[in-house]
Backbone as CSV, one residue per row, in Angstrom:
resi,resn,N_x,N_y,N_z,CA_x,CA_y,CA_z,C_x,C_y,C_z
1,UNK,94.934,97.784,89.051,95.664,98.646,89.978,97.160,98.453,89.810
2,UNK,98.012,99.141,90.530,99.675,99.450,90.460,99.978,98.409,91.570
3,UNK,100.672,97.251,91.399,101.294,96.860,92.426,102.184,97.267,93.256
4,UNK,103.205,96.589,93.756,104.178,97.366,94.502,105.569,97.810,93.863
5,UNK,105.334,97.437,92.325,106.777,97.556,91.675,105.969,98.287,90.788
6,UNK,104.693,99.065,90.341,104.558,100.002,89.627,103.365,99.263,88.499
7,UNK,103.342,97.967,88.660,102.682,97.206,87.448,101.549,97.306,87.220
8,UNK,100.868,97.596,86.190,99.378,97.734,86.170,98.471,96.060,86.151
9,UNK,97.795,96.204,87.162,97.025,94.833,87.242,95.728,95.353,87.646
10,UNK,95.265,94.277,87.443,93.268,94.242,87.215,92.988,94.620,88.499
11,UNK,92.025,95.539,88.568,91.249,95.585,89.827,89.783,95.118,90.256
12,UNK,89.550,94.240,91.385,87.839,94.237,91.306,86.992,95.008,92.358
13,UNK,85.907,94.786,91.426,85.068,95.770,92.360,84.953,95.363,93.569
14,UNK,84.775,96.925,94.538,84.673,96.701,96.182,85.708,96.284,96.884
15,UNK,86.879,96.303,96.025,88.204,95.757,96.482,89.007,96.807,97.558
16,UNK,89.237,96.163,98.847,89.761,96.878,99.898,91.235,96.762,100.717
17,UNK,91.600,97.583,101.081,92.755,97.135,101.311,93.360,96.163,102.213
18,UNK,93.522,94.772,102.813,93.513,94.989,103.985,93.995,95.516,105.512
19,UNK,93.234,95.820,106.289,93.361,96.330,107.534,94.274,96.344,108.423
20,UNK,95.176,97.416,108.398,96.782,97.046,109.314,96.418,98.438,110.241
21,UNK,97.499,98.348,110.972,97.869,99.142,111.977,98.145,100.406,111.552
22,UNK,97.518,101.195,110.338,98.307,102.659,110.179,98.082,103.463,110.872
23,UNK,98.408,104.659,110.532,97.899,106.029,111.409,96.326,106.292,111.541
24,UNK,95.936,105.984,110.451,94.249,106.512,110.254,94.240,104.751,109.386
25,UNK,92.779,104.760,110.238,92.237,103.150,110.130,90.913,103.476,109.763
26,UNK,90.129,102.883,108.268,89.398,103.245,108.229,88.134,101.706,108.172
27,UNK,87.768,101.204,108.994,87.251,99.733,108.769,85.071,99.629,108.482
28,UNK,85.494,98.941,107.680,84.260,98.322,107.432,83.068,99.582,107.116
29,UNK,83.189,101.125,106.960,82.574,101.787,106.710,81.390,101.686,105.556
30,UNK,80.380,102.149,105.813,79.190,102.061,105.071,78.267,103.052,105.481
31,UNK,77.522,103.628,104.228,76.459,105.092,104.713,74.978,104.684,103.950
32,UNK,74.105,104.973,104.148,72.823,104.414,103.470,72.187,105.767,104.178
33,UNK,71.121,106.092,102.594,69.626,106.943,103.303,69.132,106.541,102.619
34,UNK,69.376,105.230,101.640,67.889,104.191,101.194,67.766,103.073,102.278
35,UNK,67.371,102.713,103.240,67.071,100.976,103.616,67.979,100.122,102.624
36,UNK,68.460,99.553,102.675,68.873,98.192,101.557,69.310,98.965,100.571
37,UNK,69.999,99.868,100.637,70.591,100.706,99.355,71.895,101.003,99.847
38,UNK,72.552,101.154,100.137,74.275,101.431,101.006,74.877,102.016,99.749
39,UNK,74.915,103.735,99.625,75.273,104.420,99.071,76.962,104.057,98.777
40,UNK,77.863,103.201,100.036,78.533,102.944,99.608,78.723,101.846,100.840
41,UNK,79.665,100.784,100.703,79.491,99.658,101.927,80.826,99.129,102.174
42,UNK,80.920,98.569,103.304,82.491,97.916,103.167,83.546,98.452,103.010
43,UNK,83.973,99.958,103.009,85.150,100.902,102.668,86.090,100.489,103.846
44,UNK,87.179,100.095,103.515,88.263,100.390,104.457,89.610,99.875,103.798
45,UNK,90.568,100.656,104.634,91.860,101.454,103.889,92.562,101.724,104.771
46,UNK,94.307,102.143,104.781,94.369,102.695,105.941,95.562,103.570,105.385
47,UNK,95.773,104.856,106.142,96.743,105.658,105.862,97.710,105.919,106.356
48,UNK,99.251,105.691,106.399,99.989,105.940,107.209,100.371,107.246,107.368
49,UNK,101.527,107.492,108.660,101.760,108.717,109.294,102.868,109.588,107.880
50,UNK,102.810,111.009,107.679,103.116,111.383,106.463,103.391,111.063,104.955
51,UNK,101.780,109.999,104.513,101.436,109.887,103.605,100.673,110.763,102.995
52,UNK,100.234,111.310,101.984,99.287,111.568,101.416,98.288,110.869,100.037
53,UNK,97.164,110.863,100.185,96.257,109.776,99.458,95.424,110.574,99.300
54,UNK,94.832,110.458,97.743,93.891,111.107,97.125,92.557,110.214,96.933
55,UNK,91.307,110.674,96.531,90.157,109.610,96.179,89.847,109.992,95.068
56,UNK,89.395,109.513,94.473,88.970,109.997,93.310,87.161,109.002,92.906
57,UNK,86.844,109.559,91.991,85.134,109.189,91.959,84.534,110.271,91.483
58,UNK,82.829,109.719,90.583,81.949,110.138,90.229,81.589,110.977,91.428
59,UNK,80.935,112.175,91.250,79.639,112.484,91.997,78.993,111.490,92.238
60,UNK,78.343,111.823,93.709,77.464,110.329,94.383,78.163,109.513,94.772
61,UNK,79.291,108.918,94.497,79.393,108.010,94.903,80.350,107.896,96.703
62,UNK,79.634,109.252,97.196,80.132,109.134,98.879,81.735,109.407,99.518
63,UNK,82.408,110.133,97.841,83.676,110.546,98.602,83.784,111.962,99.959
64,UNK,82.715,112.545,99.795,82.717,113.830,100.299,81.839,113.142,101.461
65,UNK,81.356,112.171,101.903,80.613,111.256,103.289,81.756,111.139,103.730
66,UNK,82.448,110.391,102.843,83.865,109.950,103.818,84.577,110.463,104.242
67,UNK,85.223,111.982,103.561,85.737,112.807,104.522,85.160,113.364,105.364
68,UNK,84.059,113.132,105.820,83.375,114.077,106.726,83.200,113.157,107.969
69,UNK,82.947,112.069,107.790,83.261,110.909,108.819,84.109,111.228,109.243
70,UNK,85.688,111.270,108.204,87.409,111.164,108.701,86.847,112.310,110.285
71,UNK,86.448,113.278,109.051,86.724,115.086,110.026,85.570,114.720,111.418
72,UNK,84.842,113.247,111.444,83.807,113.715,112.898,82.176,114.670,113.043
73,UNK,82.636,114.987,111.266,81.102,116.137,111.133,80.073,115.332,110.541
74,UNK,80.428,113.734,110.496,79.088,112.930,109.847,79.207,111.562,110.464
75,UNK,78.452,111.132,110.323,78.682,109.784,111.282,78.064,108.439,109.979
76,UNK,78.702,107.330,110.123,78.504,106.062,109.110,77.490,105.352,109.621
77,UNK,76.537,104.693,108.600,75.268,103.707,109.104,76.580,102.441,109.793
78,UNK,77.539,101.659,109.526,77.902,100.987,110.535,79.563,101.502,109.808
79,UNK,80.223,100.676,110.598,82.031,101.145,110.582,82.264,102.025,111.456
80,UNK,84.107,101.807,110.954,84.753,102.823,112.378,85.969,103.368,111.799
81,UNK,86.041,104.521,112.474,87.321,105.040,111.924,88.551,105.265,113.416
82,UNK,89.211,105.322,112.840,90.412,104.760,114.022,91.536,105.624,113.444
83,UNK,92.136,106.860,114.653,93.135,107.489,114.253,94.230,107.798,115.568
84,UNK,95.604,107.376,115.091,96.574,107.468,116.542,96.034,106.581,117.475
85,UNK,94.880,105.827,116.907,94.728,104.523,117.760,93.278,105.223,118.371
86,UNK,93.129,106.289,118.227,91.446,106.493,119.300,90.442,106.649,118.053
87,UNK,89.793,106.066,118.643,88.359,105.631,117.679,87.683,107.888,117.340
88,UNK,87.896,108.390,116.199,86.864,109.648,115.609,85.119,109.438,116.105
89,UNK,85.133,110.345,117.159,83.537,110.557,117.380,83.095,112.066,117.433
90,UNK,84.204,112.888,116.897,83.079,113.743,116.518,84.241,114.772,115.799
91,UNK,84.180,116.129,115.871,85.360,117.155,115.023,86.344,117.050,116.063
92,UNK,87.576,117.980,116.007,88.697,117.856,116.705,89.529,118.450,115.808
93,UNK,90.221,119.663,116.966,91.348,120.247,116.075,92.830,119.569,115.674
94,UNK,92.770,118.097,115.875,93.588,117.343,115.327,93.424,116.782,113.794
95,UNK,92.291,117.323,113.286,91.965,117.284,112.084,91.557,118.598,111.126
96,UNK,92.971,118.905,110.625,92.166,120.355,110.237,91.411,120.168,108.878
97,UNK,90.341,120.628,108.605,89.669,120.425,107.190,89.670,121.820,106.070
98,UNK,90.008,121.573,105.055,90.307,122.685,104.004,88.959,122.481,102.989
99,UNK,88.104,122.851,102.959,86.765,122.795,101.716,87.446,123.337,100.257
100,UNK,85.751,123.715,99.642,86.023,124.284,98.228,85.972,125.488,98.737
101,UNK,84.764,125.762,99.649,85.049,127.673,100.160,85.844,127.783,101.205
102,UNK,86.203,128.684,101.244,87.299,128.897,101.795,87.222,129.334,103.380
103,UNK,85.715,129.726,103.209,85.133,129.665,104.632,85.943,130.665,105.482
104,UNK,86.379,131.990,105.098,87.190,132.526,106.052,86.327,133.695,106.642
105,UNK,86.021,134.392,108.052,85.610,135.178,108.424,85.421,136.380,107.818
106,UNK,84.445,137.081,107.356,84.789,138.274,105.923,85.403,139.860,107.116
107,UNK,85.021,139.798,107.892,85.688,141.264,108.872,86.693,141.163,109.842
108,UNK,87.553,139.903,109.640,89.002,139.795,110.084,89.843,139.869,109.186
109,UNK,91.011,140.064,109.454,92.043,140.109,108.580,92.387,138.922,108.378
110,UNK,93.749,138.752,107.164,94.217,137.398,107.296,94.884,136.593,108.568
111,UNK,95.430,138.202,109.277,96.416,137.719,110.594,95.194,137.106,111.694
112,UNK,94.197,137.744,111.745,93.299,137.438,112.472,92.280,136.359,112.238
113,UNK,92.129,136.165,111.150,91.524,134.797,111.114,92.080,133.694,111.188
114,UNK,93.753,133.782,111.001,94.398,132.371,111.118,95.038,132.137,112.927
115,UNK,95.318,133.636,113.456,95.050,133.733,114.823,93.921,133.242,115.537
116,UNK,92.955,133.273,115.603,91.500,132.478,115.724,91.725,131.211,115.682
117,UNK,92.160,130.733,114.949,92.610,128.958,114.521,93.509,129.050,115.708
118,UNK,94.410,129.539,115.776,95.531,129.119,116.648,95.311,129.056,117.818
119,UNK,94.933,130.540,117.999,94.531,130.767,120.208,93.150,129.387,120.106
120,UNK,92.665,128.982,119.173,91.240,127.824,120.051,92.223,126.618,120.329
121,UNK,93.112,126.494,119.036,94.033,125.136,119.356,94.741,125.170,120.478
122,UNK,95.404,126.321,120.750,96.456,126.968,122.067,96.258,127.866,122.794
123,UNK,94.776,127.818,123.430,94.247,128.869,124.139,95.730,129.601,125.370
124,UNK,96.386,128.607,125.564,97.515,129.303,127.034,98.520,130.067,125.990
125,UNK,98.826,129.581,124.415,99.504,130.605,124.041,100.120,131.983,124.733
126,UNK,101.152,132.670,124.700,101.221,134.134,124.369,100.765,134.894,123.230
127,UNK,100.688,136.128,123.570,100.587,136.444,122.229,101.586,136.871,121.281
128,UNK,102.692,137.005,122.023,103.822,136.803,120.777,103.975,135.450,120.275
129,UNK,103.675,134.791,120.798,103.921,132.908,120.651,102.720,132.875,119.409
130,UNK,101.297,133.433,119.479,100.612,133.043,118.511,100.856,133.758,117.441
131,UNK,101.432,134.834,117.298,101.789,136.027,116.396,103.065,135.488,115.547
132,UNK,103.933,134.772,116.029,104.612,133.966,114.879,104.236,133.000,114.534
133,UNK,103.489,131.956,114.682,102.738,131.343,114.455,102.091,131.636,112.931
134,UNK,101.568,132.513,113.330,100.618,133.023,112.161,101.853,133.360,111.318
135,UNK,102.330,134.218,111.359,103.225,135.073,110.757,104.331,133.646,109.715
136,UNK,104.621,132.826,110.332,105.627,131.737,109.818,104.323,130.737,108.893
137,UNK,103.252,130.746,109.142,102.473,129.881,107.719,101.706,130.698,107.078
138,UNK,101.973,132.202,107.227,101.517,133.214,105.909,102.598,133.059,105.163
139,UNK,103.489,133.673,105.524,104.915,133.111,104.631,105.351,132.375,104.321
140,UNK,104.949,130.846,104.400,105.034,129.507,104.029,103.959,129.545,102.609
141,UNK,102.887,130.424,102.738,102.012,129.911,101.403,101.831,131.270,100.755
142,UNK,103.277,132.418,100.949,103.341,133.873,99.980,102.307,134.685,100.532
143,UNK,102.081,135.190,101.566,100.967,135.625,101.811,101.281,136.695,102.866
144,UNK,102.739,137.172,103.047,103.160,137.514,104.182,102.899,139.704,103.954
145,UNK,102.978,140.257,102.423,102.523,141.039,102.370,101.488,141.238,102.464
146,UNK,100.173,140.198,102.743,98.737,140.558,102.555,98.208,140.624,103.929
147,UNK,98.898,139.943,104.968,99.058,139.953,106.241,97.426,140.541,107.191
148,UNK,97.961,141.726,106.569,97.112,142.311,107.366,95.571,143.502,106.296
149,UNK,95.315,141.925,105.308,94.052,142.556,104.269,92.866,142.097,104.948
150,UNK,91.695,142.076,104.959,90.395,141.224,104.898,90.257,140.736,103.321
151,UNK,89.493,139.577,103.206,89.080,138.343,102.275,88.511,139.510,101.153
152,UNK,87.983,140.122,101.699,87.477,141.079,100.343,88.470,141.876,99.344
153,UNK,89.321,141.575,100.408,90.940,142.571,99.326,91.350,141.453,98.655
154,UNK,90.959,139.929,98.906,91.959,139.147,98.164,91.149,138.420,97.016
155,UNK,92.194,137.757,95.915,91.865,136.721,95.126,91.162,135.892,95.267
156,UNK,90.789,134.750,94.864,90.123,133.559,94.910,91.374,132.807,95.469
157,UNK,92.466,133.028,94.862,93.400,131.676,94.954,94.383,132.176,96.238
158,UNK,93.846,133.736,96.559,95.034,134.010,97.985,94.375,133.617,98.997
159,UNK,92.470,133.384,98.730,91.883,133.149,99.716,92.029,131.672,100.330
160,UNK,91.840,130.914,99.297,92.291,129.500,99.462,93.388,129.423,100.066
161,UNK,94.679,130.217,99.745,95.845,130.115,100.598,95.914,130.205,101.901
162,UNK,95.198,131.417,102.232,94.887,131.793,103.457,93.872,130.504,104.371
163,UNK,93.074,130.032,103.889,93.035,128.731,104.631,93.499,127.204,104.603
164,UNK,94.671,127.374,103.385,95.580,126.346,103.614,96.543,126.696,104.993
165,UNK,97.015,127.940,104.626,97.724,128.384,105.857,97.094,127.987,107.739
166,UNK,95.709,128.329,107.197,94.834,128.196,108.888,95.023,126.546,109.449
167,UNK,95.188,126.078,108.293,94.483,124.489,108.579,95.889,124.113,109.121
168,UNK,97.042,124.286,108.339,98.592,123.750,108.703,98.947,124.488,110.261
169,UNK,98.440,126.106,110.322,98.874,126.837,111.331,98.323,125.852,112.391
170,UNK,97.544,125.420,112.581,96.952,124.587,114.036,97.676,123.391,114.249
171,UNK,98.698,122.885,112.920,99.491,122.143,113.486,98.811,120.570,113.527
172,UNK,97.711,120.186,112.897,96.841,118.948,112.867,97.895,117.888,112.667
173,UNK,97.155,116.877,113.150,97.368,115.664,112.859,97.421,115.074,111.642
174,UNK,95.802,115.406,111.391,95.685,114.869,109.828,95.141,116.052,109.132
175,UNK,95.245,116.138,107.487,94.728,117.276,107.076,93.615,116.462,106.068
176,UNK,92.131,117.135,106.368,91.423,116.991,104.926,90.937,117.948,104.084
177,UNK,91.220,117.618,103.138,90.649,118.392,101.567,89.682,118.323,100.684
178,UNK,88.654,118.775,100.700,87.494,118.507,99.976,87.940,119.588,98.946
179,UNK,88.376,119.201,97.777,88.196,119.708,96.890,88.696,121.151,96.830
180,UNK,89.899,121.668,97.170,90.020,122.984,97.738,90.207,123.826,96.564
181,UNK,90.827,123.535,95.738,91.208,124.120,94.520,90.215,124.295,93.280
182,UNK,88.969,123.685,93.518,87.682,123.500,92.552,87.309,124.358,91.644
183,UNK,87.135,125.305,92.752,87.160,126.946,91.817,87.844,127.845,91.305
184,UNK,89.103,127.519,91.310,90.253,128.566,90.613,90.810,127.989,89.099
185,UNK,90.940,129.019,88.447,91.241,128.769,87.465,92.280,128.205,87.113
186,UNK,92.937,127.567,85.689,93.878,126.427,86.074,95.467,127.048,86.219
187,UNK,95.861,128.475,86.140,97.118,128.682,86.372,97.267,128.935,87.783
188,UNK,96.283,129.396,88.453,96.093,129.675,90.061,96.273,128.502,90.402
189,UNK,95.258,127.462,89.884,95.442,126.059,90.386,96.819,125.151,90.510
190,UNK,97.306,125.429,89.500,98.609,124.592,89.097,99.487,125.131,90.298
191,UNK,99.848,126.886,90.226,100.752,127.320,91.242,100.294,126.691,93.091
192,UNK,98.810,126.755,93.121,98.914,126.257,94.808,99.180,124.830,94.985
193,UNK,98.829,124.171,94.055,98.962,122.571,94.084,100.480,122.620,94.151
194,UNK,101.403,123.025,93.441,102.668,123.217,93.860,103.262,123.752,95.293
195,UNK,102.849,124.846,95.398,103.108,125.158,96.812,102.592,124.089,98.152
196,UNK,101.308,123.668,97.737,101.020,122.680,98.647,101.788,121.667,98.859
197,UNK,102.014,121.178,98.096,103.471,119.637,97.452,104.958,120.207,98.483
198,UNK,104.979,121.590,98.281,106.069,121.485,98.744,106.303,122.010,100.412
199,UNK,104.670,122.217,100.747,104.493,122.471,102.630,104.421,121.525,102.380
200,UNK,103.880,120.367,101.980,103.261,118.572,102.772,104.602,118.311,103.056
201,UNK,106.093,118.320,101.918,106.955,117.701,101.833,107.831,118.422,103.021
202,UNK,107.600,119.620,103.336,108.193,120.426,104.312,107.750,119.821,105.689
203,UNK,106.688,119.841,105.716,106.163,119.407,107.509,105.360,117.846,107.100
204,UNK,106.047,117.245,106.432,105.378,115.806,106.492,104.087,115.269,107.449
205,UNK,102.914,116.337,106.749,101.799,116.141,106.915,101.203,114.747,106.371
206,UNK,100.282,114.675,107.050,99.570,113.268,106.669,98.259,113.757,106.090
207,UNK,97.711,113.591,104.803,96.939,114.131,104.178,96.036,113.033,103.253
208,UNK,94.604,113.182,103.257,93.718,112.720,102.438,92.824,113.746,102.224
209,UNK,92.869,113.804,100.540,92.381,114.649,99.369,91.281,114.200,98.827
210,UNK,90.241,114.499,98.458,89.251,114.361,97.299,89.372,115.404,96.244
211,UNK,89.676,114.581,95.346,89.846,115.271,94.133,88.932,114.917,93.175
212,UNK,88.656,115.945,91.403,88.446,115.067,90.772,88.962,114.663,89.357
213,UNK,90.096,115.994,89.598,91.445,116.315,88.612,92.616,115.354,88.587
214,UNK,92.614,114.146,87.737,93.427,112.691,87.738,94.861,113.316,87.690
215,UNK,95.226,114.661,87.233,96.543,114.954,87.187,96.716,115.494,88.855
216,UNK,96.116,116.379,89.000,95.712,116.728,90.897,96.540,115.012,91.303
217,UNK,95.491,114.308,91.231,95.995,113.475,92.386,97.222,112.606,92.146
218,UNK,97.952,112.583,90.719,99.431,112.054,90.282,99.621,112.421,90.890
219,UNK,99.845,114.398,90.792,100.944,114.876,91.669,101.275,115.455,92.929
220,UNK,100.221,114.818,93.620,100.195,115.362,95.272,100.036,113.349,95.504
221,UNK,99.547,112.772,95.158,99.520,111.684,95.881,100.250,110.634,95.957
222,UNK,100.577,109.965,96.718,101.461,108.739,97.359,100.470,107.324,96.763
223,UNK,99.168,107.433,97.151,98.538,106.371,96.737,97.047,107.474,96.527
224,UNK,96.330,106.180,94.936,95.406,107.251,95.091,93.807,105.775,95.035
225,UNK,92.663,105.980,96.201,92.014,105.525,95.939,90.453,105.498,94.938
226,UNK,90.170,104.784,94.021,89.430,105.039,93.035,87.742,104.060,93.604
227,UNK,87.205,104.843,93.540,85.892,105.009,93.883,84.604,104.240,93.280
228,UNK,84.058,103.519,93.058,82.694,103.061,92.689,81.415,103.772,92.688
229,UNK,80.416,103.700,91.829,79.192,104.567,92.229,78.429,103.341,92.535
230,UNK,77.184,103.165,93.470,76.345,102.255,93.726,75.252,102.408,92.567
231,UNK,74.975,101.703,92.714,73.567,101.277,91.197,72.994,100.197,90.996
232,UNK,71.804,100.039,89.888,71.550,98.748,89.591,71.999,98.172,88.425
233,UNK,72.374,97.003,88.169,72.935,96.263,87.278,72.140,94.694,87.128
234,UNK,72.460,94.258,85.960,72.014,93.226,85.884,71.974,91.789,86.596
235,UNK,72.840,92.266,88.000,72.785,91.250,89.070,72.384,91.953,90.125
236,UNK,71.565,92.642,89.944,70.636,93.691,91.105,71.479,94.604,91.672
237,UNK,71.551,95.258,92.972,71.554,96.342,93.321,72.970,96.310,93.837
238,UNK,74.134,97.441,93.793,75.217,96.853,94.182,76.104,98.209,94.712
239,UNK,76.547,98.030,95.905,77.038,99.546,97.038,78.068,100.131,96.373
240,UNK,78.353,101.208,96.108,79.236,101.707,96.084,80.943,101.024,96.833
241,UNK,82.072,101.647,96.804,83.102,101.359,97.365,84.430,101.458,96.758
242,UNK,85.358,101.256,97.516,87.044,101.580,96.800,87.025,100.115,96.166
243,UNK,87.434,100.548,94.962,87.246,99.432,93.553,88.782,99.077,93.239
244,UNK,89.789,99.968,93.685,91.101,100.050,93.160,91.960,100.949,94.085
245,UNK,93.116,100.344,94.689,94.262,101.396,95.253,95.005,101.495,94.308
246,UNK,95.329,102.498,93.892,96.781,102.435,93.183,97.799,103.477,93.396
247,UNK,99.003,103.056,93.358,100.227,103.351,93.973,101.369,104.072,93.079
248,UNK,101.348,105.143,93.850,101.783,106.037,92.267,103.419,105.707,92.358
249,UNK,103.318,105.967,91.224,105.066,105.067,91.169,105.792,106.369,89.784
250,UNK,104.713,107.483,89.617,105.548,108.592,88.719,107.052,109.164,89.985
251,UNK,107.930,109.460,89.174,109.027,109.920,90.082,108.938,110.858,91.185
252,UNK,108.916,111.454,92.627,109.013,112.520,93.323,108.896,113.430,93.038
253,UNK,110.178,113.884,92.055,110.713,114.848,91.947,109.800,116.114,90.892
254,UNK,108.313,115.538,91.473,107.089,116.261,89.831,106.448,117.437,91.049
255,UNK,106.234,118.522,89.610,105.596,119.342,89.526,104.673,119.495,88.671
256,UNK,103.391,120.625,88.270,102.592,120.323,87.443,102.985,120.879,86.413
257,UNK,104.543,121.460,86.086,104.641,121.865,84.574,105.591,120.505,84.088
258,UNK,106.274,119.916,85.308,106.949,118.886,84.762,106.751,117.608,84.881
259,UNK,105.286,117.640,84.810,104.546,116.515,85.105,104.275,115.328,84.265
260,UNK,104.102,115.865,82.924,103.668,114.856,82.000,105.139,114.181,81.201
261,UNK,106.137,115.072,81.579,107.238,114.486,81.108,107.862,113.208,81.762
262,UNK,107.424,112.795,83.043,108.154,111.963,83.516,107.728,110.625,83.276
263,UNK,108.091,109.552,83.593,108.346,108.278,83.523,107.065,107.654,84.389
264,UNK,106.575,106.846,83.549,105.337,106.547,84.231,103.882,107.186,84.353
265,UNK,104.179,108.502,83.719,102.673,109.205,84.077,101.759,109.021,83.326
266,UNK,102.288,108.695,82.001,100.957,108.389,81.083,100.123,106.751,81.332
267,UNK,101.066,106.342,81.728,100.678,104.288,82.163,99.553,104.743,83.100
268,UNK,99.898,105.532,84.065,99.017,106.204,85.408,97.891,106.568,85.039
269,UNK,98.138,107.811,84.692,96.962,108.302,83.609,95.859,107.511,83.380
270,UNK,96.493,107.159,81.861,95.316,106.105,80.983,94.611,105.140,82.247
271,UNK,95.083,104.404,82.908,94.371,103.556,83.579,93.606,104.178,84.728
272,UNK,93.463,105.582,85.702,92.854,105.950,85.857,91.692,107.035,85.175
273,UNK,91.914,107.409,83.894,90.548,107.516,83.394,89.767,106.165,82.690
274,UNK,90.674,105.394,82.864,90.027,104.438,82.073,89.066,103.659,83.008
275,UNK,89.478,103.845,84.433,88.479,103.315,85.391,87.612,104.553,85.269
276,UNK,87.415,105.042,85.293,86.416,106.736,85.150,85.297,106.312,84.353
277,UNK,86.056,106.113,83.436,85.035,105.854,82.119,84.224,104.751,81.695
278,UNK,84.628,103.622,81.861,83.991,102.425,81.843,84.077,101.805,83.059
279,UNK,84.375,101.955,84.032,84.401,100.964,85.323,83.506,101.383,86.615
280,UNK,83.855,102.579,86.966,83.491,103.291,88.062,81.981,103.538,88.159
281,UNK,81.231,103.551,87.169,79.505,103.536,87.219,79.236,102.542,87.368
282,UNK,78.011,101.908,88.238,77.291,101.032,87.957,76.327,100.983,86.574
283,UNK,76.327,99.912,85.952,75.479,99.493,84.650,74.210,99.428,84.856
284,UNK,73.314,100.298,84.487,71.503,100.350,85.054,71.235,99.203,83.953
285,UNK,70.196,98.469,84.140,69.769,97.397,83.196,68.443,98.184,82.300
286,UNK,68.749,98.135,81.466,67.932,98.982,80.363,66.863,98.364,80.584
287,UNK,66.429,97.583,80.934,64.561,97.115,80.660,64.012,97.948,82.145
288,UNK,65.177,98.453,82.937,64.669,98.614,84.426,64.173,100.399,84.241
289,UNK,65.046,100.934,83.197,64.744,102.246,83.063,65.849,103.023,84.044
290,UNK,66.385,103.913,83.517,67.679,104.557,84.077,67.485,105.021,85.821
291,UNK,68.412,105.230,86.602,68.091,105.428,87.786,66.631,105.025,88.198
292,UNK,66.369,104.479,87.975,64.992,104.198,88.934,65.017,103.579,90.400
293,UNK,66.231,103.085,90.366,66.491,102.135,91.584,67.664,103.022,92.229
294,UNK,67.992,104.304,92.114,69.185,104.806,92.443,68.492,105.611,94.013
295,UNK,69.166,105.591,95.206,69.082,106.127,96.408,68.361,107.799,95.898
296,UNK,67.422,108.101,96.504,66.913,109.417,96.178,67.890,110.810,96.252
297,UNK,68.704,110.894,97.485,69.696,111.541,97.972,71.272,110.917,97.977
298,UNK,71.579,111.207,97.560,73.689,110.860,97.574,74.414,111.495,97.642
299,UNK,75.540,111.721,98.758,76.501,113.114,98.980,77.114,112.908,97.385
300,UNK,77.861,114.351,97.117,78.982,114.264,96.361,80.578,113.818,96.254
């Protein structure tokens, strides 16, 4: 992992951060739907107030559990999550969540579906009060001529906008991202990941991402955590978990066309695919026969 001056040092497995006072506290988390199998065990981390932190990981190995815990829509076999100091027990529009679909109402408009977000967050609103609202984070993510389309008039990548816009319009606490950008192709992709970089940096949102694009999380993340898959190995059966924090230390000042030019990104790089590739799986013991011992079911 990256120390605090940028240095690349060894990481071990299941390695966690320890447990301070941040904004979002994530302690001792663990999920199992084998008995004695803990899809992933022991997770905890903590995020401070306008940070953003990416995860990164195999399929399976429970990054998409964990945001769903963060968001209140899943609950952990034991652990706790702790945010602004009150313990997450269930959803809350202090957490807005952004998916891969975009999940937007198909017979509202854009004004009206991100209005919807707003009047539930601010039911006493006016309605001129919610009408700029809307109007000031369509135009924050280019969207201010489409205003008044339904989802069927738009792109893939205006649609996604349109619920980046919903999630910021409510004004959250924390924002999560499952993967929002998954499906767009990579020049769509490159342009919102930019625009996003530069709302987080605008309203110093506090944000945790699952990604699984290692350049994605250089350049949106502050710190990025790297993931374990659970498996069997030749010292038996062993949980999933954050294996490595590392602390991005490429310059600020990046975008994704001027990304690979800067100082530090390739050191970054290499050592997170290099955990990808040889680190991040568990080793099945060949006499045992491949997955045989692997949990039947595992989020993504």
């Amino acid at each position: 992992m990256l120390n605090e001056t940028g240095v690349l040092i060894p990481g071990l497995a299941n390695a966690t951060e320890p447990v301070a006072q941040g904004f979002l506290r994530v302690e001792g988390l663990s999920k199992s739907f084998v008995p004695g199998k803990p899809v992933f065990a022991d997770v905890s981390f903590t995020i401070d107030k306008g940070e953003f932190v990416c995860i990164i990981g195999h399929s399976g190995c429970g990054k998409t559990t964990i945001l769903n815990v963060l968001a209140g829509l899943d609950s952990a076999s034991s652990g706790h999550v702790f945010m602004d100091g009150r313990e997450v027990r269930g959803p809350s529009l202090e957490r807005g969540v952004v998916f891969q679909s975009h999940a937007l109402m198909p017979w509202l408009t854009v004004r009206r579906n991100i209005a919807f977000a707003v009047e539930s967050r601010w039911p006493d609103w006016p309605k001129a009060q919610v009408k700029a609202q809307v109007e000031k984070f369509v135009a924050m993510v280019g969207l201010a001529q489409a205003i008044d389309k339904k989802p069927s008039q738009l792109s893939g990548g205006m649609k996604q906008r349109v619920g980046i816009a919903r999630a910021f319009a409510i004004q959250p606490k924390m924002l999560l991202l499952d993967e929002p950008f998954g499906a767009l192709d990579a020049l769509t992709r490159g342009t919102i990941q930019d625009e996003l970089l530069g709302i987080v940096r605008q309203t110093h949102q506090t944000v945790f991402m699952i990604t699984h694009d290692v350049d994605e999380a250089i350049l949106l993340a502050d710190r990025i955590l790297l993931m374990s898959n659970a498996g069997d190995d030749a010292g038996g059966f062993s949980a999933g978990g954050i294996a490595e924090v590392v602390r991005n230390t490429v310059p600020g000042n990046r975008t994704r066309a001027t990304l690979h030019h800067l100082p530090g990104y390739y050191e970054l790089r290499n050592h997170i695919v290099d955990f990808l590739v040889t680190r991040a799986r568990a080793r099945v013991d060949a006499a045992s026969g491949p997955d045989r011992h692997q949990p039947k079911k595992e989020p993504t």
